[in-house]
C-alpha positions in Angstrom: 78.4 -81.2 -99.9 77.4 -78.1 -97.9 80.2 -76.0 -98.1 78.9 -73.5 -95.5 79.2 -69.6 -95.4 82.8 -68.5 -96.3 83.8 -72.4 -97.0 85.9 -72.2 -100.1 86.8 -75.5 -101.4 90.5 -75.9 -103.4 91.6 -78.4 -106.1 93.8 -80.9 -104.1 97.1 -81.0 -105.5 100.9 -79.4 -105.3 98.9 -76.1 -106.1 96.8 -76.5 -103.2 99.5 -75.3 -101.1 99.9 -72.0 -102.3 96.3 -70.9 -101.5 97.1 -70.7 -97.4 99.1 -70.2 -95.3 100.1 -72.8 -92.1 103.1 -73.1 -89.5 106.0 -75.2 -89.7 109.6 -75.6 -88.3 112.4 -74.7 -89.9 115.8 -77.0 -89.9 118.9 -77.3 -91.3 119.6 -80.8 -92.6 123.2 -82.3 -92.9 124.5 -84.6 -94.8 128.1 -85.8 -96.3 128.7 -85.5 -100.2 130.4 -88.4 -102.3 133.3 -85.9 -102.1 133.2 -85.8 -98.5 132.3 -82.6 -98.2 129.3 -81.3 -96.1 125.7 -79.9 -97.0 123.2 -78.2 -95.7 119.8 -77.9 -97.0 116.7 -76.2 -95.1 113.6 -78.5 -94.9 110.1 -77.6 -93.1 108.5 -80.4 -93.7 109.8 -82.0 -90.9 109.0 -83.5 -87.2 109.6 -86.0 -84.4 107.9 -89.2 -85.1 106.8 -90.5 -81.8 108.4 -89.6 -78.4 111.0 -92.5 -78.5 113.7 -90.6 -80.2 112.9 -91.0 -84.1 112.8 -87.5 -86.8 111.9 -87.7 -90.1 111.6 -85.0 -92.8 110.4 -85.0 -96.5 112.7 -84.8 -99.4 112.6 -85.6 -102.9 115.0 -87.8 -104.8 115.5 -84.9 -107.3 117.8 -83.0 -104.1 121.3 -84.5 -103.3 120.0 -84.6 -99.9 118.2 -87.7 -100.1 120.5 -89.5 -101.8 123.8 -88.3 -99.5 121.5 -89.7 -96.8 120.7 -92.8 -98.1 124.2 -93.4 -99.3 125.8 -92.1 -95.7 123.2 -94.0 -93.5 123.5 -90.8 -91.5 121.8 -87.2 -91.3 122.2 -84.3 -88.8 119.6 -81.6 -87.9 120.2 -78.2 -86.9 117.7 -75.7 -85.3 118.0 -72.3 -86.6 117.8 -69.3 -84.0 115.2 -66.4 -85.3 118.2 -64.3 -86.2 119.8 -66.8 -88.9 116.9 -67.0 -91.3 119.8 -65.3 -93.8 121.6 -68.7 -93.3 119.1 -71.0 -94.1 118.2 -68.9 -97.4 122.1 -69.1 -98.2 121.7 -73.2 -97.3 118.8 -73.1 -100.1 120.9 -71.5 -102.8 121.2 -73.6 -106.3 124.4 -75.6 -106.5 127.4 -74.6 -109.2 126.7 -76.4 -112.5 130.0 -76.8 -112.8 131.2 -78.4 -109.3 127.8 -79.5 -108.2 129.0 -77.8 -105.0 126.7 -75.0 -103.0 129.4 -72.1 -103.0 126.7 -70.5 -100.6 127.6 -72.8 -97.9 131.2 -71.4 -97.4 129.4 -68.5 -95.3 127.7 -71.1 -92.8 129.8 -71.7 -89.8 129.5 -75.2 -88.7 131.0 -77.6 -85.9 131.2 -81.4 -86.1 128.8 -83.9 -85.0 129.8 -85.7 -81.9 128.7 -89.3 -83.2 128.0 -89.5 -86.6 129.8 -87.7 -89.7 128.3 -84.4 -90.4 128.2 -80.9 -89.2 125.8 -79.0 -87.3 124.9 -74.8 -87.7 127.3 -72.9 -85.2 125.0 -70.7 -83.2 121.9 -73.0 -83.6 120.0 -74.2 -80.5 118.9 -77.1 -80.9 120.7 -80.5 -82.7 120.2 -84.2 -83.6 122.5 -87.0 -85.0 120.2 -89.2 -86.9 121.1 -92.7 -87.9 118.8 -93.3 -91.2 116.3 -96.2 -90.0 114.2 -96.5 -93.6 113.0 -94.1 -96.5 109.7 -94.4 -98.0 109.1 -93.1 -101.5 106.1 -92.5 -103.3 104.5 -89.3 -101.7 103.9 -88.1 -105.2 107.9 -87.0 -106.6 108.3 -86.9 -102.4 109.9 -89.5 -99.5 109.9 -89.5 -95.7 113.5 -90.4 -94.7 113.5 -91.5 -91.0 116.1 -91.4 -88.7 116.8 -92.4 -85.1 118.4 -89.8 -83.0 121.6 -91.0 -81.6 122.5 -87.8 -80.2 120.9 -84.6 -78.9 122.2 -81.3 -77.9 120.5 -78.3 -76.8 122.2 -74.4 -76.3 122.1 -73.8 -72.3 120.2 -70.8 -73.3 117.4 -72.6 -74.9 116.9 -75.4 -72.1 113.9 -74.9 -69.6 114.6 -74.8 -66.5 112.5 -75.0 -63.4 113.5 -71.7 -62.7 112.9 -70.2 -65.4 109.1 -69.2 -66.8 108.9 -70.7 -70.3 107.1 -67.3 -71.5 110.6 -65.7 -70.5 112.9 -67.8 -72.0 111.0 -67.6 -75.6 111.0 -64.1 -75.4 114.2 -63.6 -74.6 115.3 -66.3 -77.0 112.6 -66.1 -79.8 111.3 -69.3 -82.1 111.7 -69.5 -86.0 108.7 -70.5 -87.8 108.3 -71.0 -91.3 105.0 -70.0 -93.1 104.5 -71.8 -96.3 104.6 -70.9 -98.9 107.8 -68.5 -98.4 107.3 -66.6 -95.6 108.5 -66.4 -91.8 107.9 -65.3 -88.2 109.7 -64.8 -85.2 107.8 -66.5 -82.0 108.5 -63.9 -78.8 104.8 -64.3 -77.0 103.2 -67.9 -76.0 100.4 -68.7 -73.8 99.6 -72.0 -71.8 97.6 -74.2 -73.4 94.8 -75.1 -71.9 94.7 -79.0 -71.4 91.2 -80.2 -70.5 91.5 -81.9 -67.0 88.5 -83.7 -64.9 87.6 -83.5 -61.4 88.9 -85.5 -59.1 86.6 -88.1 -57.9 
């Protein structure tokens, strides 16, 4: 294969990843302990699946995530503002060998979930209850866990409004966006994009 001037090629494989740099959310994902109490663990590698109300995110069955969710039926998402990137490091700290708790979590404030059992991130701005539809494994040591949103809640700060230019309201209330591998950004500035339209007949 022609490679072409400045075409690099990289070994596919978990390396691969660490060679470049792309854009991803970044969410807070809930779910209930055997013990009943409540984690959070960030995840980027994770998205709407369609327009009809389903989100899924990738895990691993090495993470108490996956199985709380599987074991619940039941996962919540939170949104992070740009201003709580601290928090979602804290949500990533290692667990106590000795409890298996995260002692990080106890400086995450959290409200409850409206319909399902779990928390949310207080001072998030956006938030979905997710009933857990199906899990397929076998992404390499990875699974998609797929939930339907049974719930949605947005901060009136964050919601457009007719009113109200989308440009300003991201720059007053700026995005988070994860850059794999391990760094982040803060979105202020956005631009239309320009959807290809025909002429009317």
């Amino acid at each position: 294969m022609d490679a072409g001037v400045g075409l690099i090629s990289v070994e596919v494989g978990t390396a691969m990843w660490d060679r470049f740099f792309t854009v991803s959310p970044l969410v807070l994902v809930g779910t209930t302990e055997k013990s009943g109490e409540y984690d959070l663990a960030p995840k980027h590698m994770a998205l709407p699946l369609g327009w009809e109300g389903y989100f899924g995110f990738v895990c691993t069955p090495e993470h108490a995530t996956y199985w709380n969710a599987r074991r619940a039926g039941v996962f919540t998402v939170s949104y992070p503002r740009a201003t709580q990137v601290v928090l979602a490091s804290l949500a990533a700290a290692p667990r106590d060998s000795q409890t298996g708790c995260k002692p990080s979590l106890r400086a995450i404030q959290t409200f409850p979930a409206s319909v399902v059992d779990g928390v949310l991130l207080d001072d998030g701005y956006l938030f979905f209850e997710c009933e857990l539809e199906r899990v397929i494994d076998g992404f390499g040591a990875n699974s998609l866990l797929m939930g339907r949103i049974v719930a949605a809640h947005v901060r009136s700060d964050a919601l457009r409004d007719i009113d109200v230019d989308d440009q300003d309201l991201i720059f007053r209330r700026p995005l988070l966006a994860y850059l794999p591998p391990g760094r982040f950004s803060r979105i202020r500035r956005s631009l239309s994009f320009p959807f290809y339209e025909t002429a009317d007949d």
